[in-house]
C-alpha positions as CSV (number, residue, x, y, z in Angstrom):
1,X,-44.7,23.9,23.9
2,X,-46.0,26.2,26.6
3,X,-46.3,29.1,23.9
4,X,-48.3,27.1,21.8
5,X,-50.9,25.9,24.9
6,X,-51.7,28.9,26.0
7,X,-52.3,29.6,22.0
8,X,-54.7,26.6,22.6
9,X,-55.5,28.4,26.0
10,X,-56.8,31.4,24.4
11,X,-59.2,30.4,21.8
12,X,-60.9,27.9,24.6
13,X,-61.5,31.2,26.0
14,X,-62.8,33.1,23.2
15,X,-65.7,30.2,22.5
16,X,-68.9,31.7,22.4
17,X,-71.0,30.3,25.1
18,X,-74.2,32.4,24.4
19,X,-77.1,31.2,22.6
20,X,-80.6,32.9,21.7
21,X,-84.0,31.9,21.8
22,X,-87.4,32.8,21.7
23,X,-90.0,31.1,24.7
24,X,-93.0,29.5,23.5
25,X,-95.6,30.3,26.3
26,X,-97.6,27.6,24.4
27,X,-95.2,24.2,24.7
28,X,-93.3,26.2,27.2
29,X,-90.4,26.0,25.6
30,X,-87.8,28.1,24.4
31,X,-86.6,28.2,20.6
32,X,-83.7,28.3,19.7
33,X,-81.7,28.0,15.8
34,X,-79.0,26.1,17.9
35,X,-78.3,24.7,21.4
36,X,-74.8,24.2,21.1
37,X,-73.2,22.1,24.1
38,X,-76.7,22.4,26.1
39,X,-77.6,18.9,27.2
40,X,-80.2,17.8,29.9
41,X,-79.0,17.8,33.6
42,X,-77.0,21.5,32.7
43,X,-77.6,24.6,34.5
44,X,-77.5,28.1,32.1
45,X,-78.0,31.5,32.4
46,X,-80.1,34.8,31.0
47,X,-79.0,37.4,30.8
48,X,-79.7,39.5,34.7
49,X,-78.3,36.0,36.0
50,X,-81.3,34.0,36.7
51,X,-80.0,30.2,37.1
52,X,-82.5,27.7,34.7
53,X,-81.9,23.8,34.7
54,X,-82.3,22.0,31.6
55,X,-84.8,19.8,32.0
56,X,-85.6,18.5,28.4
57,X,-83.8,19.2,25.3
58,X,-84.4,19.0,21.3
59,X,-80.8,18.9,20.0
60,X,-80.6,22.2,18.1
61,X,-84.0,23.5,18.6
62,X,-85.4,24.1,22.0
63,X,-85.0,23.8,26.0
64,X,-87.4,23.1,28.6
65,X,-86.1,24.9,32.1
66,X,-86.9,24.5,35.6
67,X,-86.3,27.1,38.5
68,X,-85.8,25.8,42.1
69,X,-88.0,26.7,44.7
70,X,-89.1,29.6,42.7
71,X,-91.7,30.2,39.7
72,X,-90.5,29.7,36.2
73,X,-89.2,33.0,35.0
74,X,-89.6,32.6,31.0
75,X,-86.2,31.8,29.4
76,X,-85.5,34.4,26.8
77,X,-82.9,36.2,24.8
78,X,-79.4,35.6,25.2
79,X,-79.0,32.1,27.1
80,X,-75.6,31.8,28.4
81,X,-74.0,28.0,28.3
82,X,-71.0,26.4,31.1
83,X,-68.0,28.0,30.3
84,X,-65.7,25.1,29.2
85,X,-62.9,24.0,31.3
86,X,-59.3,24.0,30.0
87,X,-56.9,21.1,31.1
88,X,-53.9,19.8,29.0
89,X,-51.0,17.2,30.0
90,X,-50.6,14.1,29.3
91,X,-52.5,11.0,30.2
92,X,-51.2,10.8,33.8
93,X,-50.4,14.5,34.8
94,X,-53.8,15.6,33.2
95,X,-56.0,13.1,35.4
96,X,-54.0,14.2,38.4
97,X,-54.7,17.6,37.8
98,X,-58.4,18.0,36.6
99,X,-59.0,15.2,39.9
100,X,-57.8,17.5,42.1
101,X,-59.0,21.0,40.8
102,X,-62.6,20.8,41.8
103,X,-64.6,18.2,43.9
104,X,-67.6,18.0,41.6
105,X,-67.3,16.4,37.8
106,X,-70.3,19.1,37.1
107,X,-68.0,22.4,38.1
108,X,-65.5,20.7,35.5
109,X,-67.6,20.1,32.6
110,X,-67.6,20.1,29.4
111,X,-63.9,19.5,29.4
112,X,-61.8,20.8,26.8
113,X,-58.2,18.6,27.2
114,X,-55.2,19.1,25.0
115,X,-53.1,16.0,25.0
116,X,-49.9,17.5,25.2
117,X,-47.8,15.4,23.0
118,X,-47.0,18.0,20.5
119,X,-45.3,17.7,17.0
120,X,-44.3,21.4,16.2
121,X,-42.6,22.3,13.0
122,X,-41.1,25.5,13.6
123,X,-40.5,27.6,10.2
124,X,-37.3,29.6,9.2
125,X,-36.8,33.3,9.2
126,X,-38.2,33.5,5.7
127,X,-41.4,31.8,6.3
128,X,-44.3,33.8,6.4
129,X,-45.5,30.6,9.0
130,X,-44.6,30.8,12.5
131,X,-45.1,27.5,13.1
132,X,-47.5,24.2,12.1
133,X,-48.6,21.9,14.9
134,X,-50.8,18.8,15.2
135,X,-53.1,18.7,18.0
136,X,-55.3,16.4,19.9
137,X,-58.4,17.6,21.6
138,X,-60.9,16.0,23.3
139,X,-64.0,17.6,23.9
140,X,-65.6,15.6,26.9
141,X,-69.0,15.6,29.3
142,X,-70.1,13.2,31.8
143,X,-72.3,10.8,31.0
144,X,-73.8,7.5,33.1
145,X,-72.9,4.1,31.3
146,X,-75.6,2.8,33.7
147,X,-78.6,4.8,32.2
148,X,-77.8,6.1,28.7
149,X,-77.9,3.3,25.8
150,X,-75.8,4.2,22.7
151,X,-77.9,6.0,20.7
152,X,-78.9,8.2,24.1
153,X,-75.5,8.7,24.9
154,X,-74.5,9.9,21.3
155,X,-77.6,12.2,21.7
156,X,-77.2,13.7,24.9
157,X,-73.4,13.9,25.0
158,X,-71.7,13.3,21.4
159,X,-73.5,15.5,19.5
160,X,-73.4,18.3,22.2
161,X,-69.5,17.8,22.3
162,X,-69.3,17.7,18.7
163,X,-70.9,21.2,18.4
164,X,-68.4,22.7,21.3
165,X,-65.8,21.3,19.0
166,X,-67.4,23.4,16.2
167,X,-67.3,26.4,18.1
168,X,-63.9,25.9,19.1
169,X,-63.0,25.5,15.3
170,X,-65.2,29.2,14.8
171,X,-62.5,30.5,17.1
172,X,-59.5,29.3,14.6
173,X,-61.3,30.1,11.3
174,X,-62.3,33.8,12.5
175,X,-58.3,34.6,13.0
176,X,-56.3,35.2,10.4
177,X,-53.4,35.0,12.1
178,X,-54.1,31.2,11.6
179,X,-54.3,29.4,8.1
180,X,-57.7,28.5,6.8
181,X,-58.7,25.3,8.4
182,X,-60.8,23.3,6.3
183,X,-59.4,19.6,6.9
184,X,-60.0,18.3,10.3
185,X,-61.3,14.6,11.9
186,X,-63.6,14.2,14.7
187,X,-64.0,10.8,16.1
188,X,-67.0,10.1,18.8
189,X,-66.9,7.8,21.6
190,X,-69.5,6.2,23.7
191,X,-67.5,6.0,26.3
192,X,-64.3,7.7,26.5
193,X,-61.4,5.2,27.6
194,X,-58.5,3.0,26.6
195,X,-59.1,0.7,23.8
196,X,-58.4,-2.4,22.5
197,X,-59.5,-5.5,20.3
198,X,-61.5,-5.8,23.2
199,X,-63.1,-2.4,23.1
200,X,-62.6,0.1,25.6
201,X,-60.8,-1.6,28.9
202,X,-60.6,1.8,31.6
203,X,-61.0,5.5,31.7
204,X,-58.4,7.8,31.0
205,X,-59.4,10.3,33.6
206,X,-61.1,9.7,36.6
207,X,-64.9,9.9,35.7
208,X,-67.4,8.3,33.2
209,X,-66.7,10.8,30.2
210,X,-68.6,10.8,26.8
211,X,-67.5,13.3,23.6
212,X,-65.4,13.8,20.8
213,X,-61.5,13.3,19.9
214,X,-60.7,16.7,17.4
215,X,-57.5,15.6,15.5
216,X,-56.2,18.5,13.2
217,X,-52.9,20.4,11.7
218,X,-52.6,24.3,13.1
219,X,-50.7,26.9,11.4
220,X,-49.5,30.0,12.8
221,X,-48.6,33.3,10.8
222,X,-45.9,35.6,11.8
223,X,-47.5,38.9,13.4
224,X,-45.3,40.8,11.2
225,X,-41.5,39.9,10.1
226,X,-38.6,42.3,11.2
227,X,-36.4,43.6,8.6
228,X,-33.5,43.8,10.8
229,X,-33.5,40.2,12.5
């Protein structure tokens, strides 16, 4: 189990968190042929480091930045998105953990969690598979029940969460070490939380989170099988 999470571990890490665009002096915005997991509210970054917050977005087209107490240095080229943060466990141990890493829900987000009940098959000495797993991922952001109706929520926060799923799934399909994944589901949630016939009763962690459940099967090649074993 802990082999296989930091599996999960690494390919969080190999996400591509850099976008590119063009700025628009005209709309003053900048174009771009995807925005990925940028959402309104989110800091990035270009590329010498300048710190921009998103202060309007097109999903998948453009960004309009702000600068504090400074001019608006054009937003161009590479654009660098939040990293996303890593937490697995289950239910309990993973709210206890991600509550106490980091005082701010903002340093912590988007939230990548495994939910680590895992089934593992592992493979014989004959199979070319090392092993096949299925995993549940969530792919998670804050969001403010208060403020964002359903539609706006599945805007601002589903639809970014969906694409960071995407890119996590770019990760998987550009290893071969893993078997072609072309069967996955992806369910959404307005509000990520407990449900029941009721709808959704409490949140599983300990912040108002919107996103994506990833629900898939993962199989692992051997690196190379040893004669002698």
């Amino acid at each position: 189990m802990a082999e296989i999470t930091e599996i999960i571990r690494e390919i969080v890490a190999k996400i591509d968190i850099s976008i590119i665009g063009t700025y628009n002096p005209t709309t003053q915005k900048t174009e771009y042929c995807g925005t990925k997991w940028a959402r309104k509210g989110k800091t990035v970054l270009d590329e010498v480091g300048n710190v921009y917050l998103i202060d309007q977005f097109e999903p998948g087209e453009s960004l309009t930045v702000t600068q504090q107490n400074q001019p608006l240095t054009p937003l161009e080229g590479v654009t660098f998105l939040n990293s996303p943060y890593f937490q697995t466990g289950t239910k309990l141990a993973a709210n206890m953990e991600w509550t106490k890493s980091k005082n701010l829900v903002i340093e912590k987000t988007p939230l990548i969690w495994l939910f680590e009940i895992i089934d593992e098959g592992k493979k014989g000495r004959g199979d070319s598979r090392e092993f096949e797993t299925n995993f549940r991922i969530f792919f998670l952001d804050e969001t403010d029940p208060a403020q964002y109706l359903t539609e706006d929520n599945r805007r601002e926060i589903v639809e970014p969460m969906a694409n960071l799923a995407e890119s996590f799934l770019d990760v998987i399909r550009a290893d071969r070490t893993f078997k072609r994944l072309d069967d996955y589901n992806i369910k959404s949630f307005s509000r990520f939380g407990v449900e029941t016939e009721q709808g959704v009763v409490q949140n599983i962690l300990d912040a108002n989170l919107s996103g994506v459940e990833l629900r898939f099967t993962l199989t692992k090649y051997k690196n190379k099988i040893c004669a002698k074993c």
